[in-house]
MARBALUM-938957 format. One record per atom (N, C-alpha, C): residue number from 1; residue in one letter; atom name; x, y, z. Coordinates in Angstrom, 1 decimal. Layout:
N
    k  r   a      xx      yy      zz
  NUM  A  CA       X       Y       Z
...
This chain:
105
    k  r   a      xx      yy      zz
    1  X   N   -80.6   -20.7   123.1
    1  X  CA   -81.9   -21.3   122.7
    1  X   C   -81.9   -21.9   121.3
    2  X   N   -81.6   -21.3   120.3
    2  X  CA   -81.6   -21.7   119.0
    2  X   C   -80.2   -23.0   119.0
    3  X   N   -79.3   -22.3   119.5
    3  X  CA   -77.8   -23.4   119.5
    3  X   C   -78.3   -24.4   120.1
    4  X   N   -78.9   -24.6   120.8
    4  X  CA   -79.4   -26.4   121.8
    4  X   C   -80.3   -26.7   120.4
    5  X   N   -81.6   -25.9   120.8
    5  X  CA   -82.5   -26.6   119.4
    5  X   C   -81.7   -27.2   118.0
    6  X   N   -80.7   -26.5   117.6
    6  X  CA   -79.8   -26.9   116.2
    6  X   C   -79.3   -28.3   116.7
    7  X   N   -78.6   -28.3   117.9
    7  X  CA   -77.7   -29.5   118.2
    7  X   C   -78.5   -30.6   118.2
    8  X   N   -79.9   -30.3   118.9
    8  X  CA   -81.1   -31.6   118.4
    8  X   C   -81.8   -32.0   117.7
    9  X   N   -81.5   -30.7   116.9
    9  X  CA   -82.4   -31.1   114.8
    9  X   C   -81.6   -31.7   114.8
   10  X   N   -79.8   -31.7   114.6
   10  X  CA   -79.0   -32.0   114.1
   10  X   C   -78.3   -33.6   114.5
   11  X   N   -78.9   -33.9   115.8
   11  X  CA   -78.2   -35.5   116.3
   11  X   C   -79.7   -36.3   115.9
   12  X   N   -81.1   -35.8   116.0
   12  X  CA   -81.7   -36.4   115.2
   12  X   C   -81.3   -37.0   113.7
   13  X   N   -81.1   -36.0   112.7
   13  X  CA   -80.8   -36.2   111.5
   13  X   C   -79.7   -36.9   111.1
   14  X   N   -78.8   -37.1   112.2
   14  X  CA   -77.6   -37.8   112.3
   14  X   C   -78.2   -39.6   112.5
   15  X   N   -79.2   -39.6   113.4
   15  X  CA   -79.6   -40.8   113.9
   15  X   C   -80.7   -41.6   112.9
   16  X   N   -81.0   -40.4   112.0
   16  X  CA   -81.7   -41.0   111.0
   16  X   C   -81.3   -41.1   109.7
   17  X   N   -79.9   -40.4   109.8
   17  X  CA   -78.6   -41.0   108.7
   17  X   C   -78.8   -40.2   107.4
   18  X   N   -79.7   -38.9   107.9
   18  X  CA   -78.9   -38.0   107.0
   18  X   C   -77.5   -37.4   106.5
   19  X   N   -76.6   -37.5   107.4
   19  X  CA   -75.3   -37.4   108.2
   19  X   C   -74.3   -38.1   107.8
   20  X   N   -74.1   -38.9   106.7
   20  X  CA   -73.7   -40.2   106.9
   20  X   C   -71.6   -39.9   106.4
   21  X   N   -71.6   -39.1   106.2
   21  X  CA   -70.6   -38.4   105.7
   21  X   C   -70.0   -36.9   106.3
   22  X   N   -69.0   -36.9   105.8
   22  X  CA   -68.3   -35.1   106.4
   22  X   C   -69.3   -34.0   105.7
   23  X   N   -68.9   -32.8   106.2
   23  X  CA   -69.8   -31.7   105.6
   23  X   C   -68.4   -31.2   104.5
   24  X   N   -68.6   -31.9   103.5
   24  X  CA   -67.6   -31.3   102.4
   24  X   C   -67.9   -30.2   101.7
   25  X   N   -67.7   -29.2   101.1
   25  X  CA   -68.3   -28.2   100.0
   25  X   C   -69.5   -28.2    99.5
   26  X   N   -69.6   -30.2    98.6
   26  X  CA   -70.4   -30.1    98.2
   26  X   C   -71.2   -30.6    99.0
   27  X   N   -71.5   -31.1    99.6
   27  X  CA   -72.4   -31.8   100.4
   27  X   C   -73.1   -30.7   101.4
   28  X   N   -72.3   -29.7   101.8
   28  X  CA   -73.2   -28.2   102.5
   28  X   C   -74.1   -27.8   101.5
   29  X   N   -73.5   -27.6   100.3
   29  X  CA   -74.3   -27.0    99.0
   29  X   C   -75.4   -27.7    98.7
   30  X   N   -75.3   -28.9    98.7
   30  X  CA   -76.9   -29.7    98.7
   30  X   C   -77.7   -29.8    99.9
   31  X   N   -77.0   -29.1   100.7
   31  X  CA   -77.8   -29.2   102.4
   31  X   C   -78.5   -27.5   101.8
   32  X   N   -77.5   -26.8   101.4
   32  X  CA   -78.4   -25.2   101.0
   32  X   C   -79.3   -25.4   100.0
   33  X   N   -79.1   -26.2    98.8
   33  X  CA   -80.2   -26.4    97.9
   33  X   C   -81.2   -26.9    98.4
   34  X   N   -81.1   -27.8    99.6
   34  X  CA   -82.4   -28.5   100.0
   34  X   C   -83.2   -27.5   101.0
   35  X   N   -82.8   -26.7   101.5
   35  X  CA   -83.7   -25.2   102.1
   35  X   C   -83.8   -24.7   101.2
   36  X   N   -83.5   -24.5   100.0
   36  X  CA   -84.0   -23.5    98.9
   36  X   C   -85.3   -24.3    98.4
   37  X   N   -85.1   -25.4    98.7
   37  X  CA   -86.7   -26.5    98.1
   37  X   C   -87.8   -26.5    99.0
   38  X   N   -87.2   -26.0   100.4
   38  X  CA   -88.7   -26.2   101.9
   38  X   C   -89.2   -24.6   101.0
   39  X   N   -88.2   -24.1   100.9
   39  X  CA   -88.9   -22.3   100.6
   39  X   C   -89.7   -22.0    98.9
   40  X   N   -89.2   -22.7    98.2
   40  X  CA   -90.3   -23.2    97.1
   40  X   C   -91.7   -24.4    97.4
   41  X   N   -91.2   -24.6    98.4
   41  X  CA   -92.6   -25.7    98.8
   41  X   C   -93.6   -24.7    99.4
   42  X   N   -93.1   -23.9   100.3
   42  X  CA   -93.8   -23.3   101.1
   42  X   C   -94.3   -21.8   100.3
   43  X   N   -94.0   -21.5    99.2
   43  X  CA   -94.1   -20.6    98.4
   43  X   C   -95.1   -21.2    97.2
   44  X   N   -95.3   -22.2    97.3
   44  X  CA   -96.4   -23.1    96.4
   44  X   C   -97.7   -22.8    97.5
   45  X   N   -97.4   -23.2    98.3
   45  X  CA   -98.7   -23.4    99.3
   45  X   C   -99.1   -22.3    99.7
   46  X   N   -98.5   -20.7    99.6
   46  X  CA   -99.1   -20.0    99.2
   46  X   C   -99.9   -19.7    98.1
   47  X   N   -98.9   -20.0    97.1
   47  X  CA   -99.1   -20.1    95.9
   47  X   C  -100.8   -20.7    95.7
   48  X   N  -101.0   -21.5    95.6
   48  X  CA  -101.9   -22.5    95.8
   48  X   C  -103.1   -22.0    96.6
   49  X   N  -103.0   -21.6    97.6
   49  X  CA  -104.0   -21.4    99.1
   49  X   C  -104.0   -22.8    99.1
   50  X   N  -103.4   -23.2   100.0
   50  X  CA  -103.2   -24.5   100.4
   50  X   C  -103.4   -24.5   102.1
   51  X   N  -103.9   -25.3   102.8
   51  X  CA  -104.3   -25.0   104.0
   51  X   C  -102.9   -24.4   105.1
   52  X   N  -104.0   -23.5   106.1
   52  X  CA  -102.7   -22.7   107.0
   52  X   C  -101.8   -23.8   107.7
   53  X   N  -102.5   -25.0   107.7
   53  X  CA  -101.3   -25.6   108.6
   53  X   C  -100.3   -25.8   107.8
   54  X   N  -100.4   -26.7   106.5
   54  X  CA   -99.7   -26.7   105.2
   54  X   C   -98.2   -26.1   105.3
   55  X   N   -98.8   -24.4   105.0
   55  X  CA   -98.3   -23.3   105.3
   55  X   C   -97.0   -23.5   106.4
   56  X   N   -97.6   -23.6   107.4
   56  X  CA   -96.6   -23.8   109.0
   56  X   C   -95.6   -25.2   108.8
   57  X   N   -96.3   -25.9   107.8
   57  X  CA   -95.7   -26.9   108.1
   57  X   C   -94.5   -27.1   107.5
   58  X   N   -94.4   -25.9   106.3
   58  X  CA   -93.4   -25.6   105.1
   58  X   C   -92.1   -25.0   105.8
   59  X   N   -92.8   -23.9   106.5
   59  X  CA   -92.0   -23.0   107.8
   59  X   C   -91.6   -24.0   108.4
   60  X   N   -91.6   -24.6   108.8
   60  X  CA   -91.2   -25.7   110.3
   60  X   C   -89.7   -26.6   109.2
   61  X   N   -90.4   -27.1   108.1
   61  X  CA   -89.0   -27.6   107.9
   61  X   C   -88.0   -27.1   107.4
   62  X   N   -88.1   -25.4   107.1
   62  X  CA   -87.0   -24.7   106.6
   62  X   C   -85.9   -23.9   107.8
   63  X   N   -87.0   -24.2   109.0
   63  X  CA   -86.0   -23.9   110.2
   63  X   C   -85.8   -25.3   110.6
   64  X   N   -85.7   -26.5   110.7
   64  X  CA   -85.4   -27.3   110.7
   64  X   C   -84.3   -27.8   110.0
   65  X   N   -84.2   -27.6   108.7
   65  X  CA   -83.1   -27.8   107.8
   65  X   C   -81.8   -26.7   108.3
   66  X   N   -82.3   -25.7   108.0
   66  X  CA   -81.9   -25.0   108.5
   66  X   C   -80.5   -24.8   109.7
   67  X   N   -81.5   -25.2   111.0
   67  X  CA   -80.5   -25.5   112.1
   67  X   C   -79.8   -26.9   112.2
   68  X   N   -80.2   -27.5   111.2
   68  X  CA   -79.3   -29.2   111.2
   68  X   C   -78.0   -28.7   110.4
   69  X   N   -78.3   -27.8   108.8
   69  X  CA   -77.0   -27.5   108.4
   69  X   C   -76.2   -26.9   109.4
   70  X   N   -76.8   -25.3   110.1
   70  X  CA   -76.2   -24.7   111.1
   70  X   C   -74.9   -26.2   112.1
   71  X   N   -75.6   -26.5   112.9
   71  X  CA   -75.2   -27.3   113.7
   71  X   C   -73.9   -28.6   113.2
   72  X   N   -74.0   -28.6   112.0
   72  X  CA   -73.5   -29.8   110.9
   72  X   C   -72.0   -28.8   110.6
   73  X   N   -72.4   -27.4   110.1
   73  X  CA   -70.9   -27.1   109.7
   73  X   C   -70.8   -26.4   111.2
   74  X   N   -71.1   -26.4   112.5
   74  X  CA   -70.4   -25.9   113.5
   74  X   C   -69.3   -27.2   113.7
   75  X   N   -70.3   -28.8   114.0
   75  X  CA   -69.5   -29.8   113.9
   75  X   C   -68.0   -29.7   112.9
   76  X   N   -67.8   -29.1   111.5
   76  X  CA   -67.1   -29.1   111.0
   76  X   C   -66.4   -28.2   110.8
   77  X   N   -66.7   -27.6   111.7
   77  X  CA   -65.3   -26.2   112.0
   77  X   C   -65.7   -25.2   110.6
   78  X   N   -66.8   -25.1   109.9
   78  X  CA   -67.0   -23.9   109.2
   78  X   C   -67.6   -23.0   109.4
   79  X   N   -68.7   -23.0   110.9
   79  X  CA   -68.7   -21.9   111.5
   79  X   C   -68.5   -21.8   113.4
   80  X   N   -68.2   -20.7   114.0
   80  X  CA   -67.5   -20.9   114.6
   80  X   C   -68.4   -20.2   115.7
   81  X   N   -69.2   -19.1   115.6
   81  X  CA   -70.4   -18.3   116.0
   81  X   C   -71.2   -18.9   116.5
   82  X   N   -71.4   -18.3   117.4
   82  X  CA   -73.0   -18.9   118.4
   82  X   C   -74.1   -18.4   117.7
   83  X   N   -75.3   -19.1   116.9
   83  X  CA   -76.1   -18.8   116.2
   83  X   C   -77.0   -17.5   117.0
   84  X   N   -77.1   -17.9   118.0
   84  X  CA   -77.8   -16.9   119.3
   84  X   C   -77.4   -15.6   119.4
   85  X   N   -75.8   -15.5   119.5
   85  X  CA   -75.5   -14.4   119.5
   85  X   C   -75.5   -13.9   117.7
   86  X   N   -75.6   -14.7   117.1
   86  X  CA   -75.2   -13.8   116.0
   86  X   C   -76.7   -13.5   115.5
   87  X   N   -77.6   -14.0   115.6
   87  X  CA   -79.0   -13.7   115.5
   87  X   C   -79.2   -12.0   116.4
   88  X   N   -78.8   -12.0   117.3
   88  X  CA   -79.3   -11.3   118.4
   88  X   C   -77.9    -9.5   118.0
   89  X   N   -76.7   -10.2   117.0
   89  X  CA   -76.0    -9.2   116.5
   89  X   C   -76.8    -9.3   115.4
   90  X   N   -77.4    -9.4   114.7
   90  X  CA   -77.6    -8.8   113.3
   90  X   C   -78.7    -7.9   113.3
   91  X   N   -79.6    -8.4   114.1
   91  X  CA   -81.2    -8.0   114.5
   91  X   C   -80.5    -6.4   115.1
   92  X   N   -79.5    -6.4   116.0
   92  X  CA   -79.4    -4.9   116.5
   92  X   C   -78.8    -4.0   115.2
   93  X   N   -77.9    -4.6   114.6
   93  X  CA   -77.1    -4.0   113.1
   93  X   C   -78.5    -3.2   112.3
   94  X   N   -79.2    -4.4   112.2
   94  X  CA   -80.4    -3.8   111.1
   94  X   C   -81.4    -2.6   111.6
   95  X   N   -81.3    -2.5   113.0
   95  X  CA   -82.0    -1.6   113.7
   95  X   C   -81.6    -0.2   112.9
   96  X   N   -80.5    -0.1   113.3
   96  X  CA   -79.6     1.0   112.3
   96  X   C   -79.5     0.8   111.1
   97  X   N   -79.9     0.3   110.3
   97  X  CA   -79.8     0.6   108.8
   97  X   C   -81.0     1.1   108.0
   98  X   N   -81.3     1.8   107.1
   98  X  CA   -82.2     2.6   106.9
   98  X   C   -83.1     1.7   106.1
   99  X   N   -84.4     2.5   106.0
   99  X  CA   -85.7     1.6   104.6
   99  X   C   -85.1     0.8   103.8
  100  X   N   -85.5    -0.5   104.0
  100  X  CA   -85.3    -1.0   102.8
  100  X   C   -83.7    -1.5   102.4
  101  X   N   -83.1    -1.5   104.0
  101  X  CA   -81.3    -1.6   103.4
  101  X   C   -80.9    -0.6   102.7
  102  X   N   -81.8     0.7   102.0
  102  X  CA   -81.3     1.1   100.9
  102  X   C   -81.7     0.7    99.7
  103  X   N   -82.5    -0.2    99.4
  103  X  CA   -82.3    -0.4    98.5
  103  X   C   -84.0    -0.1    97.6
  104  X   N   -84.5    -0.5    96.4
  104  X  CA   -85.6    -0.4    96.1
  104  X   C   -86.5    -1.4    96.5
  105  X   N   -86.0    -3.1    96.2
  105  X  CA   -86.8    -3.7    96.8
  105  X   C   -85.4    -5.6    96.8
């Protein structure tokens, strides 16, 4: 489910020439800083009370970014995992792990 959706963020953003290059080091790194920017946007618009769609709309492109990087380094051989299953392994892992990870916060 998530692996198809990724592969069609990702030939989108290809088509609209985000893409225009290899996924080198740094160029993944500025694909992670640029989700670190939908989640500061979307943390304003809480911030703010900014309207609910607003809100959704912040959400939408941090899973969008998201699954274009996903899909971009599968293209590049730096990950190799089916997002689906590894979603669907972590979510059982955390089942088992106690409050909080452990930790305070």
């Amino acid at each position: 489910m998530l692996d198809d959706l990724a592969e069609r963020v990702h030939n989108n953003a290809i088509e609209k020439g985000f893409w225009d290059r290899t996924a080198d080091p740094i160029f993944v790194a500025k694909q992670m800083m640029m989700i670190v920017s939908e989640v500061s946007e979307a943390m304003e618009a809480v911030r703010k009370e900014m309207d609910p769609d607003q809100i959704s709309d912040e959400f939408a492109d941090i899973i969008i970014r998201t699954l274009d990087l996903y899909a971009g380094m599968v293209e590049a051989g730096y990950v190799k995992k089916s997002l689906d299953y590894a979603i669907k392994e972590k979510m059982e892992r955390n089942t088992h792990r106690p409050k909080k990870h452990g930790v305070r916060f």
